[in-house]
C-alpha positions in Angstrom: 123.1 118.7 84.7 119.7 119.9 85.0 118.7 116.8 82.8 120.3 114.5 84.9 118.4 115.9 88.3 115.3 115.5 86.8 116.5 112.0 85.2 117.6 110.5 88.7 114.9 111.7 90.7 111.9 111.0 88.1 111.2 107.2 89.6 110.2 109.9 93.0 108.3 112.2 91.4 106.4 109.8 89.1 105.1 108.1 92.4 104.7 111.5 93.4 102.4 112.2 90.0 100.9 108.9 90.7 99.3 109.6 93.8 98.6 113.1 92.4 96.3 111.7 90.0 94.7 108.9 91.7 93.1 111.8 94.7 92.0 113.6 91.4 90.7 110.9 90.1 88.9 109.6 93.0 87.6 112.9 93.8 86.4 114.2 90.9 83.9 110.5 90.6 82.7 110.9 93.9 82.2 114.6 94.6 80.7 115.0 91.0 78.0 111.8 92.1 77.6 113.6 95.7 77.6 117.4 93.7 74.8 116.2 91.5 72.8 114.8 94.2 73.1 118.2 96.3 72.1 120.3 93.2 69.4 118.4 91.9 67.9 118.4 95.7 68.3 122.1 96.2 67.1 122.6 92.4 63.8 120.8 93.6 62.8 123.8 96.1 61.9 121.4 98.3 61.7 123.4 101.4 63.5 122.1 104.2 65.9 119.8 102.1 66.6 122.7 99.7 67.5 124.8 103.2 69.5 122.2 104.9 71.5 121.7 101.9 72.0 125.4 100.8 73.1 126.1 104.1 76.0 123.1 103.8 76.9 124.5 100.6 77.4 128.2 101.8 79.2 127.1 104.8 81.5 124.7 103.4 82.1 126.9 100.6 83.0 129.6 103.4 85.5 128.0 104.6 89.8 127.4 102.9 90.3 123.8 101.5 93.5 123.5 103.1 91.2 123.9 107.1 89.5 120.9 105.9 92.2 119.1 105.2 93.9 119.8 108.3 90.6 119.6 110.5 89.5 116.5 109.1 92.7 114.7 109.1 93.6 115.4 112.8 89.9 114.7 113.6 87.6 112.4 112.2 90.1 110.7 109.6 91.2 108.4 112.3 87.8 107.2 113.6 86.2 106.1 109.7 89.9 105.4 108.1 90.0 102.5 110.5 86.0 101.5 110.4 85.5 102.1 106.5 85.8 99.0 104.8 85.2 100.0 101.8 88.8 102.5 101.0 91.0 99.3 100.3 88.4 99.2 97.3 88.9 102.5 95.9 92.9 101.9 96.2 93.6 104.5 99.2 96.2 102.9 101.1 96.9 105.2 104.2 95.3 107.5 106.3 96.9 110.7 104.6 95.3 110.0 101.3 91.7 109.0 102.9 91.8 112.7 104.6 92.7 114.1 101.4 90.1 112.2 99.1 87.6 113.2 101.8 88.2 116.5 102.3 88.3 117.8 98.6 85.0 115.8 98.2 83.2 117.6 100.5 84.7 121.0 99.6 84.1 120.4 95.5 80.7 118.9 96.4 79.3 122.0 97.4 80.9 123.7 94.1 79.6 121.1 92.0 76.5 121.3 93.3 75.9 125.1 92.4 77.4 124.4 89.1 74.5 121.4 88.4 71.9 123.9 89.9 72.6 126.8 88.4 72.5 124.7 84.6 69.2 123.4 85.4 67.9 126.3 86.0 69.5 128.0 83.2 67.1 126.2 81.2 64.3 128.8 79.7 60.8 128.2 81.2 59.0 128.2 77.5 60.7 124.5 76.7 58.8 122.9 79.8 56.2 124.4 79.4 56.2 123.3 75.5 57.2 119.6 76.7 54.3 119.5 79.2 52.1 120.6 76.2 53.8 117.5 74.2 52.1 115.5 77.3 55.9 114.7 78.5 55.8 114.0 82.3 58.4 115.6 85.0 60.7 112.8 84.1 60.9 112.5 80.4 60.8 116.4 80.2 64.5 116.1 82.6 65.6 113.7 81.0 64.9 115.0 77.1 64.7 118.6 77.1 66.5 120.1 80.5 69.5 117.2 80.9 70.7 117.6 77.9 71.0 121.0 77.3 72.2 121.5 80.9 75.2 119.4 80.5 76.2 121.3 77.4 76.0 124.7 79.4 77.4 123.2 82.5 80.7 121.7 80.8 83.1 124.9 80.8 82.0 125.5 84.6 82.5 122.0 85.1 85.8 121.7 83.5 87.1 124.6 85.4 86.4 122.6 88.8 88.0 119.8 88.3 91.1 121.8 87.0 91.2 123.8 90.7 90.5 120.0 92.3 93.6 118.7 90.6 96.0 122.0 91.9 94.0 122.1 94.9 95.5 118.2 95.5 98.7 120.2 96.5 97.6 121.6 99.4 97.4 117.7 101.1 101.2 118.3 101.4 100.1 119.6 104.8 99.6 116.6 106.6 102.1 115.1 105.2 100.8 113.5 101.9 103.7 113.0 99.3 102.1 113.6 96.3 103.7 115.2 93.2 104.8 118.9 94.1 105.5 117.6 98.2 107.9 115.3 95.7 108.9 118.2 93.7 109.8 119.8 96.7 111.8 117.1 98.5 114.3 116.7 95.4 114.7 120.1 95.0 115.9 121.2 98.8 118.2 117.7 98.2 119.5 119.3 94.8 119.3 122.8 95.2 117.7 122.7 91.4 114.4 124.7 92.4 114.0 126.5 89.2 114.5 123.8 86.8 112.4 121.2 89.1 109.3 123.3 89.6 109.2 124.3 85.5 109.1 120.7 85.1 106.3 120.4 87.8 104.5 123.2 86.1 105.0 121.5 82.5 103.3 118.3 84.2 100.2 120.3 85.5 99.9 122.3 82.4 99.7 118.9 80.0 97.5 117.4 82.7 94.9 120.6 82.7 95.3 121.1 79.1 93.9 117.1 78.8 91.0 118.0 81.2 89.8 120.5 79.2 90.3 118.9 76.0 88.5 116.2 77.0 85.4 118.0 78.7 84.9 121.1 76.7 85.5 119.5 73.4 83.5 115.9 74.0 
């Protein structure tokens, strides 16, 4: 019985999975670009950019996910949904999605961006100093001796962010996003199967998460 809810419902809750993992997807590309860009600025120390964007990282990480969603959505979603050209590109196809996709890139920017900080400057002060004494310039010594060994230490931090962005995709239920646990929910309150629905739910996140870090931690 429990099969056969599952069975008759899964055409629902694959849509539901599919637009699940196309705001992950699309999140995790542009808040990681945006993210770097923040952390590399405010990793610079260049005075007033490194204050202007510390200050939108401790406010915005200050602040719930689920306000964004909510404040965005009823606010300036509207106004750039209907003047950005450029969603119909990136395959979001209603406004609910666009304030999602927006919202969780601003919020896991600011993350993101502490995570790219924090691994460049993890980096010891002894191997720049013994790159400038190779006669490697500001670039070369980034790109050969601090990159590299910041991505490595960055990866488990990283990993762990884009786990929370794909369970934090939940929380778009609010304004009325049907993605795969508002899907989850909807067959369940129709079948009265809550248990057996959300394990399966759980069993799809889990799989999904276990890939993520897989993929990151182990590449």
């Amino acid at each position: 019985m429990t099969g056969n809810v599952i069975i008759n419902n899964l055409p629902f809750l694959m849509h539901g999975l599919f637009v699940t993992l196309k705001v992950a997807f699309i999140s995790i590309i542009l808040s990681m670009l945006f993210g770097t860009v923040l952390g590399v600025a405010r990793f610079a120390k260049i005075p007033l950019l490194s204050l202007v964007v510390g200050l939108f990282i401790d406010i915005t990480r200050a602040v719930p996910l689920i306000l964004y969603i909510i404040f965005i959505h009823f606010s300036i979603s509207p106004y750039l949904y209907e003047h950005a050209c450029f969603v119909n590109y990136l395959g979001i196809n209603c406004l609910e999605m666009f304030s999602a996709v927006l919202a969780i890139v601003i919020f896991t920017s600011a993350y993101i961006a502490e995570i790219i900080r924090s691994g460049l400057a993890s980096i010891e002060n002894e191997q720049i100093l013994a790159a400038k004494a190779l006669a490697l310039n500001e670039y070369q010594t980034m790109e050969y001796i601090i990159l590299p060994q910041a991505i490595t230490r960055m990866k488990p931090s990283l990993c762990a962010q884009f786990i929370t962005l794909v369970k934090d995709t939940s929380l778009a239920s609010a304004i009325g996003l049907i993605e795969f646990t508002r899907a989850a929910e909807i067959v369940y309150e129709t079948s009265l199967h809550e248990f057996q629905i959300l394990s399966f739910v759980a069993l799809v996140y889990i799989t999904i998460n276990f890939l993520i870090h897989k993929i990151l931690v182990n590449s």
